[in-house]
Structure formats: C-alpha cells, structure tokens
C-alpha positions in Angstrom: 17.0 -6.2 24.8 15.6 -7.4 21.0 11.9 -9.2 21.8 10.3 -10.9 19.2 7.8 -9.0 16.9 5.1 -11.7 15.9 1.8 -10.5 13.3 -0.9 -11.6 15.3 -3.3 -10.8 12.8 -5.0 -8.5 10.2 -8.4 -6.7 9.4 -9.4 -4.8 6.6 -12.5 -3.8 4.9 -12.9 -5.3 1.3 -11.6 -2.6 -1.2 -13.5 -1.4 -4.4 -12.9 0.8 -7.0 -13.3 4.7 -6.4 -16.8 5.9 -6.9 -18.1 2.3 -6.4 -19.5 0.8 -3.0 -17.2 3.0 -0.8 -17.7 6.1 -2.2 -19.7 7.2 0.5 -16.9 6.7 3.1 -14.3 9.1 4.5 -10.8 7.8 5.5 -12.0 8.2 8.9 -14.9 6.2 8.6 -12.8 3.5 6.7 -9.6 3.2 8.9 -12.5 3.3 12.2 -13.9 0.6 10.5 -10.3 -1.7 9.6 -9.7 -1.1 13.8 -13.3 -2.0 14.5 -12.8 -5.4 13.1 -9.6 -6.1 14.1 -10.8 -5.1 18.0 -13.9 -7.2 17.1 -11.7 -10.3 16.0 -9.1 -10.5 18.9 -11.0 -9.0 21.7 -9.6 -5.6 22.4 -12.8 -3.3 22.6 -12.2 -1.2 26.0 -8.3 -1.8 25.9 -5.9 0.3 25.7 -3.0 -0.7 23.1 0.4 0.5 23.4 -0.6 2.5 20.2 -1.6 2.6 16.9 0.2 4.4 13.9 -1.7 4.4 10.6 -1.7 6.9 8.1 -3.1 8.0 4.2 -1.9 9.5 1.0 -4.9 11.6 0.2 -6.0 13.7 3.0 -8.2 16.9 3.8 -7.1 19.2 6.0 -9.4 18.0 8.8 -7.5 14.6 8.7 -4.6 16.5 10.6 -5.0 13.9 13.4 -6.5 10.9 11.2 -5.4 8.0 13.1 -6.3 9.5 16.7 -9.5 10.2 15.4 -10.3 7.1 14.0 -9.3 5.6 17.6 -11.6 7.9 19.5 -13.9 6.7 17.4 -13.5 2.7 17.2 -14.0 0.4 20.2 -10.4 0.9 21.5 -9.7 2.6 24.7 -9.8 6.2 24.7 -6.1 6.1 26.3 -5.0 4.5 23.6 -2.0 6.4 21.3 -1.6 7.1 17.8 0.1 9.0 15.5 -0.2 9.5 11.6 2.8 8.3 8.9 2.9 8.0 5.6 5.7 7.1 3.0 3.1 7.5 0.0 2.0 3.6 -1.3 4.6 2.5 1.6 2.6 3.7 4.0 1.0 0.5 5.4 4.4 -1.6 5.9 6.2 2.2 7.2 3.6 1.8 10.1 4.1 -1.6 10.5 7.9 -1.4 10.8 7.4 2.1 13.1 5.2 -0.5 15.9 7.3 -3.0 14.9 10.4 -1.4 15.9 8.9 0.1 19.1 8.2 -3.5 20.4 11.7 -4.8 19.7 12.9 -2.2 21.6 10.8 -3.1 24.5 8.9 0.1 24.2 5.4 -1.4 23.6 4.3 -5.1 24.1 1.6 -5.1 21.1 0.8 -2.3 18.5 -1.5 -1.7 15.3 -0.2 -0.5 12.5 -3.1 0.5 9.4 -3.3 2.6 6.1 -6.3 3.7 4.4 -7.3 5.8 1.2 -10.0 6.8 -0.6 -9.9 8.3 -4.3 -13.6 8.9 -4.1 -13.3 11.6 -1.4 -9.9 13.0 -2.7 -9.7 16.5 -1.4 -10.4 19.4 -3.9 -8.6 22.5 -3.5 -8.9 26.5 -4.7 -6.5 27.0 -7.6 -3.7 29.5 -6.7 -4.9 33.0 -8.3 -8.1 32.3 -6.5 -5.9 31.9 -3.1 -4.4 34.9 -3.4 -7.5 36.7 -4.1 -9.5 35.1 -1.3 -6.7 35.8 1.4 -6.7 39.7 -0.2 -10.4 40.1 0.3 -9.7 38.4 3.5 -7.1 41.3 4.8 -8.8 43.9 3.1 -9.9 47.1 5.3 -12.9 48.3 3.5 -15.8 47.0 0.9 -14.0 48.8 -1.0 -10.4 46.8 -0.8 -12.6 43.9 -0.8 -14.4 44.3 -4.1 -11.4 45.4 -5.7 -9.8 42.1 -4.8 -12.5 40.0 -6.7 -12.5 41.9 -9.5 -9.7 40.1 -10.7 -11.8 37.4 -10.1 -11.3 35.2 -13.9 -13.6 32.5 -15.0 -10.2 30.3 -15.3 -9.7 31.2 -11.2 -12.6 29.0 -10.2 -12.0 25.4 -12.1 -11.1 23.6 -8.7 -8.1 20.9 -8.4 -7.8 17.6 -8.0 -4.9 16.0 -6.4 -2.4 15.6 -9.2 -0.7 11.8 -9.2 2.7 13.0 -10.5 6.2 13.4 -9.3 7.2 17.1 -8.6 10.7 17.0 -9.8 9.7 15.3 -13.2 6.2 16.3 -14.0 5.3 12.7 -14.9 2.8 10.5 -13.4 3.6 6.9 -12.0 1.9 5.2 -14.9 4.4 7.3 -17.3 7.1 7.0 -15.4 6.1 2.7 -15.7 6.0 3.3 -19.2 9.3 4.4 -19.5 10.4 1.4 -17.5 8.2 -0.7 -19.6 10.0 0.1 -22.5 13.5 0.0 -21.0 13.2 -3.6 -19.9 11.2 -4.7 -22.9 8.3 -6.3 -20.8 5.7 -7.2 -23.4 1.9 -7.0 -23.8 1.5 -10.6 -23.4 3.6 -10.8 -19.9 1.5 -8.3 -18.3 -1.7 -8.9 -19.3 -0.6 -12.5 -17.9 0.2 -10.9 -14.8 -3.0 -9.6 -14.3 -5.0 -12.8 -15.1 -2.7 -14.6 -12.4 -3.8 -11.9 -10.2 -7.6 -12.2 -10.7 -7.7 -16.0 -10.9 -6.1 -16.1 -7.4 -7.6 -13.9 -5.5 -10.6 -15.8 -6.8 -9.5 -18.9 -5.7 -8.4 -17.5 -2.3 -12.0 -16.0 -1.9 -13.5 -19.1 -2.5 -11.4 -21.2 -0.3 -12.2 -18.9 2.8 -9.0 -17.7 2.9 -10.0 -14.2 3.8 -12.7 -14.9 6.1 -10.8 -13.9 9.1 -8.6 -11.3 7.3 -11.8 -9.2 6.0 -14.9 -8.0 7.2 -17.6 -6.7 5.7 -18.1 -3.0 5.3 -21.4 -0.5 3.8 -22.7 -4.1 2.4 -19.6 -4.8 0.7 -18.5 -8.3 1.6 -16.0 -9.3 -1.0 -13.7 -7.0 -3.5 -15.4 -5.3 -5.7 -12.7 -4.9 -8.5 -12.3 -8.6 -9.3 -12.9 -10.0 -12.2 -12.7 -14.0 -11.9 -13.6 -13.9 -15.2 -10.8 -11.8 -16.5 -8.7 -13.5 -19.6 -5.9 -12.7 -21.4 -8.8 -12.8 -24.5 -10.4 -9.5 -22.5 -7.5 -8.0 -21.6 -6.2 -8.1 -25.7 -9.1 -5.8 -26.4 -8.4 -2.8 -23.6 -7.1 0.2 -25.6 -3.3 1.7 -24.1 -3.5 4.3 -21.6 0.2 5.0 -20.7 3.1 5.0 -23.5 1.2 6.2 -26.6 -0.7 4.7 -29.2 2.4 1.9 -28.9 1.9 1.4 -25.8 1.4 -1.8 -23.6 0.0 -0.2 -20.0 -3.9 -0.6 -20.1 -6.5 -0.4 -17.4 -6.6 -4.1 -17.4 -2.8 -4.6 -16.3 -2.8 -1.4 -14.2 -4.2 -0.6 -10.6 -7.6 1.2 -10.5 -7.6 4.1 -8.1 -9.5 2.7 -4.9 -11.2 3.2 -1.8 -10.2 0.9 1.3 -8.7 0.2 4.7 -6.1 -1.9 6.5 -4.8 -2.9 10.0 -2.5 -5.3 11.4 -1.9 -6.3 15.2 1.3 -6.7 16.0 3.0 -7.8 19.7 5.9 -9.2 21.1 5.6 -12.8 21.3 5.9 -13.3 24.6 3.6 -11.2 25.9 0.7 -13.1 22.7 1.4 -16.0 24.0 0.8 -14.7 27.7 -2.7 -13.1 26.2 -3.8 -16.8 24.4 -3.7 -14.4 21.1 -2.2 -16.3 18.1 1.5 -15.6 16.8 1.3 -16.0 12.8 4.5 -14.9 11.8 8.0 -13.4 12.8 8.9 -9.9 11.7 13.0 -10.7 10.9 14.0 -7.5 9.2 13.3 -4.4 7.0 14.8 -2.5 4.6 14.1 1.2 2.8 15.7 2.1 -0.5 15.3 5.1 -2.9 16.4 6.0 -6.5 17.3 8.9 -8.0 14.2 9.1 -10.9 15.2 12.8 -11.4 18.0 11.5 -12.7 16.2 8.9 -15.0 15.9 6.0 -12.8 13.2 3.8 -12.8 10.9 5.5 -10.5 9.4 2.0 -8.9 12.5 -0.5 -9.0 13.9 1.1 -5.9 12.6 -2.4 -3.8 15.4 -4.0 -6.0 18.3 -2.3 -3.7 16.1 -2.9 -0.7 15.4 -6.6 -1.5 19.7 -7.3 -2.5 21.0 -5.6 0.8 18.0 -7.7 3.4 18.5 -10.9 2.0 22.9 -10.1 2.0 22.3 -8.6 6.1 20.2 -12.0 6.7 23.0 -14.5 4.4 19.7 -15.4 2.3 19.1 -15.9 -1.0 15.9 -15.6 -2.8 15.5 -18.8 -3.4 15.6 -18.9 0.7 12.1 -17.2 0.2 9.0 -19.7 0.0 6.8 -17.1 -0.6 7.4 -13.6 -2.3 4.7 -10.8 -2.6 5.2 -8.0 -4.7 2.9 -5.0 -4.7 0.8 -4.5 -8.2 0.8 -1.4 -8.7 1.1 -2.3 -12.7 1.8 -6.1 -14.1 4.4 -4.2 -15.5 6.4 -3.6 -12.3 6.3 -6.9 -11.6 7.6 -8.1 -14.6 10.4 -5.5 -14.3 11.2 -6.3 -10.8 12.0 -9.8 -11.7 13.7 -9.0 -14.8 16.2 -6.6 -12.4 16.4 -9.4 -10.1 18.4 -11.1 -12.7 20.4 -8.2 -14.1 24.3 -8.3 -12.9 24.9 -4.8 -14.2 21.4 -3.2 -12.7 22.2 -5.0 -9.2 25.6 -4.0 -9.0 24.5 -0.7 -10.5 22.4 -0.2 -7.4 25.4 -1.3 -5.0 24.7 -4.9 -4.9 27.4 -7.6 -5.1 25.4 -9.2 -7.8 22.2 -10.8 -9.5 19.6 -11.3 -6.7 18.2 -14.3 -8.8 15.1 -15.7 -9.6 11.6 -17.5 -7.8 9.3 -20.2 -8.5 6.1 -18.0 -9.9 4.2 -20.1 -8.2 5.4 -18.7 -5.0 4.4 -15.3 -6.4 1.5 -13.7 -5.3 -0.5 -16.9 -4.8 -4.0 -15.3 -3.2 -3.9 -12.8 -6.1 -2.7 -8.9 -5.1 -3.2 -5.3 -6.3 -4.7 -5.4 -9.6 -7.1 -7.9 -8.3 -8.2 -6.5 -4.9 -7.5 -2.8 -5.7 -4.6 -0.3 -4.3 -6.0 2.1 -2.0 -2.4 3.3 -1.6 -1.5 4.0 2.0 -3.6 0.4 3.1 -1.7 -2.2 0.6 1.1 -2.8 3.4 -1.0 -3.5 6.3 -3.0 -5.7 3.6 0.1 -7.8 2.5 1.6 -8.2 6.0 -1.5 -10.6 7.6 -2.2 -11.9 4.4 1.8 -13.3 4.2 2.0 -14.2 7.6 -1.0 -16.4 7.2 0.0 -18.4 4.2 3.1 -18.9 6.1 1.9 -20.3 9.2 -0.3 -22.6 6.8 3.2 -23.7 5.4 4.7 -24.2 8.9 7.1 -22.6 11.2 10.6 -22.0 9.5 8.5 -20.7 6.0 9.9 -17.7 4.8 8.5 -14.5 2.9 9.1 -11.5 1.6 7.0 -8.1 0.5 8.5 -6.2 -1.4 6.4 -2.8 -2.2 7.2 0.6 -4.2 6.1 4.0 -3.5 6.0 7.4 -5.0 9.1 9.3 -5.1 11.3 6.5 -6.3 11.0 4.8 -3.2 10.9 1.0 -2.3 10.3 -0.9 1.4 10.8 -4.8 1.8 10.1 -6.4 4.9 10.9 -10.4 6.1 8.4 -12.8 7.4 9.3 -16.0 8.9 6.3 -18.4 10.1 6.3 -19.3 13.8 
C-alpha cells in the first residue's frame, strides 16, 4: 500500500558564514539544536519518532554516529532511531526522500529528515608521511625503533590538512569546475551578479514579512542570517575582484556561496496519521528523482539536476510550466543561469536522454524568499532548508500548487524532488 507523504513542517537554526556567529558550534551541537526546535514547534519532546535520518559533509571521526547522537541529545525519546546519509550538498533532500520513502511504504507513520555542516569546525587531519611515521613509532618494539621512526620526522610532515573541496578524479574544485560551465554556456557578469541581488532582496523581503518565523529559530544569539546583505547591488557586486576563471573571469564572492555553518530538519508523516495527530499537512511529496554526469569525462559537474528534472516531470506527464514554484539550489548565480539556459537546449536535453527542451519559468516563480547565496550553504542542511520553506509557500498558494527543487551536489550529481500543496 502507497500512503501519502505530507511535510508537516521545518526547523532550522539561522545560517552564517564560517568563522562568524556559529563558529563555536559542532555539527552535533547544531543538528541537536535544528531537532530541538522542530520538537519544540510541534510537540514531540518525550516521543519516540519512527526515526530520524540526517547526515553532514564535513565530519570528524567522532561524528561516526552523528545523527543518533544528536537525538540522544535533543528532547526526543531516547527510543527513537536514526541513522547518518549523506550524498554531499544532496544530503538534506537524500534524507528527506530515505523517511519519505519509508512512510509510503507503510514502514513508519512520521519521520525527520535534517543535514547540518559547519566549515568552521572542518576536521584537520595529519598529512600522510607523518601517518606513516606515527603508526611506525606506534609498532615499534624499543626506544630505539621508536626514535628512529621520527627521525624522518621533516618540517614539511607537520603542515596539517584541511579538507580539500575538489573532485578526486579531476583535481578541480566546484567553483573551477563552474567556471568551466560558465564559460561553456556564456553566462555573463551581469546575469549573475543579477542573480545574486534577486537572492538578497528576497530573502530580505521574506525576513521582513515573517515568513520564517515558524521555519527558524534562534540559535547562540543568532536570530536572523548572518550572510545577508539587503543592501547588496549590482553597483557592489561590479567592484568584487574574480575568484574562479582567471583574471577573465566572472565567478566572485558576491555571486558565489560562502562556506557556512548551519542546520536543518524537516518533519515528515503520512497524512493520515497528521491529520489523526491535529499536526498540520503543508505539502505532498509526489516524486523524486537522482541523476549523475560523467564530469571525468568533461561534463558539467553541477547540471546533472537537468536529467533529473526532464525524466520527473516526463514520469508525472508535467511540464515545467506545470510548476508554480521552482527552487533551485545557489550554489553559484552561475548555476542557475546555466540550469535554465540547459533547460532550453534541445541538443543538451536530448544529449542527457531526454525527448527534448524542458522549457522555460516565469523568474518570478524562481526562488521568491531568496536562497543559497543569500542565507548561506552549509552543504549537507540546504535540502531539509528548501523542502519546508517550498511546502509553505505552496500551501499559502492553495492546494493543487505545484513545486519543484531542484539541487546539485559534488560528484556530478543532481536530486529533484515534487511538492504539491495540500
């Protein structure tokens, strides 16, 4: 039997720039805090949910168990189940779709799904000669074995390493990758510096309308976003020097994602059993779909949501202009600009396996309460952000409204998901 999958609701901390407000927080501390709220907001402390799968990109080694730790230590029920994902920046819609699935299936009645990362606690690690040296002095039998071992010991050997945002079969990071994407479809300067200012002024608007006053709670003092800039313009954004592509190059900070700090969570159920409980029902989950490209190859490493987005709307007989909402993940203006430039390709859709052009949207339906280069990116949270803030604006539209997220990841990946508004 297929039940119903409704978004009851979301919770998530406000999100801020690494080494800004949050720096103080763990992922534990920040995904304890995303369930705190959420049990807070619909009344589940003591309860035990059917379970909760949340996950992050950026992880120590103590973070084996992330989510179940995060449980035992929110206001949840002890007996209540979890398990860590991730799918890189997918992460938050993977978990969504994974409790999702599980209550269409009848296996749970009501789930959370969450994501959290934070750049300012990134873990550090030993570089590999002083490994090797470590685990020798570790086995050795004798001072004597021992000292020998660190005497290869080399100034070099003791630099420690950051985690390195690049792709391990092309040595690039996702900004060069975009660049080279950029480039290919010709997305100008001026379009994503546009991009960005959309973002901003939206957000802004959606802060100031109240919008996210039962989407976001306050966290470490922090009561609003700390990366926007309602005063961004595209006069400001002219002045920001390049920092992917070259000297030539259109990527800057302004119209690219700052590395943040933040947490997510949405609660999910099967309709029924909401409406049994009094607990509102938002939106529909209708479908999902996961794509990948091969950006070995030279693919664009973050248009992989274009395949995803052609083959949901063909298994549902939509169209894009079906959608009365669309909400593509930020992670540069430039993305963006591409993804709706492939929309309208022929040769790139049926290049990808799709019957055709996908089409074009209304940009007014784009993004409308601002999204990734406004609020910030902490990568494995920006799913479980999108997914409440979507089925919210659609239940404001009324039932029948339709949406769409569409989100890249890492690895030439891409997951899209369908909302319709109960």
């Amino acid at each position: 039997m297929n039940h119903d999958v409704v978004v009851v609701g979301g919770n998530r901390t406000p999100f801020a720039k690494s080494g800004g407000p949050l720096r103080e927080a763990s992922n534990h501390d920040l995904l304890t805090s995303a369930l705190d709220g959420l049990v807070a907001r619909y009344g589940l402390a003591g309860t035990r949910v059917g379970e909760v799968a949340a996950g992050a990109v950026l992880k120590h080694p103590r973070d084996f168990n992330l989510t179940r730790e995060a449980v035992l230590s929110s206001a949840l029920a002890p007996e209540t189940p979890a398990c860590d994902l991730q799918q890189a920046c997918a992460t938050g819609l993977e978990t969504t779709m994974y409790i999702a699935n599980k209550i269409a299936l009848g296996q749970l009645t009501h789930g959370i799904a969450a994501g959290t990362d934070t750049a300012s606690d990134a873990p550090i690690s030993v570089s590999d000669p002083l490994r090797r040296i470590l685990l020798q002095a570790s086995a050795a039998r004798s001072a004597k074995a021992r000292l020998a071992a660190f005497a290869k010991l080399r100034p070099s050997h003791l630099a420690p390493l950051a985690p390195r945002v690049e792709e391990p079969r092309t040595g690039l990071s996702m900004g060069e990758h975009q660049a080279l994407t950029t480039e290919r479809w010709q997305v100008t300067r001026e379009e994503q510096d546009e991009i960005a200012v959309s973002s901003h002024r939206h957000l802004a608007a959606a802060w100031e309308s109240g919008f996210f006053d039962d989407l976001v709670t306050p966290y470490l003092g922090l009561a609003k976003d700390a990366i926007l800039r309602p005063e961004t313009s595209m006069e400001a954004l002219a002045k920001l020097r390049p920092v992917f592509g070259g000297d030539n190059g259109t990527m800057t900070a302004g119209n690219s994602t700052a590395l943040s700090d933040g947490a997510a969570a949405v609660l999910l159920a099967d309709a029924a059993w909401a409406k049994e409980q009094g607990l509102p029902a938002l939106a529909r989950i209708v479908d999902a779909e996961v794509a990948a490209v091969d950006h070995p190859t030279g693919a664009d490493l973050l248009l992989a949501p274009v395949a995803a987005t052609g083959r949901i709307l063909a298994r549902q007989g939509l169209s894009i202009a079906d959608m009365d909402l669309v909400e593509i993940h930020e992670a540069f203006a430039s993305t963006v600009a591409a993804t709706l430039k492939a929309w309208q390709d022929e040769d790139y859709c049926t290049s990808v396996g799709l019957d055709g052009a996908i089409g074009t949207i209304d940009r007014d339906h784009l993004n409308v309460t601002g999204s990734s280069l406004a609020t910030g990116h902490p990568f494995a949270a920006t799913g479980a952000r999108l997914v409440p803030t979507l089925a919210k604006l659609l239940h404001e539209r009324g039932p029948g409204s339709r949406g769409l997220i569409s989100v890249c990841a890492a690895g030439g990946q891409g997951l899209v998901v369908l909302l319709e508004a109960v």
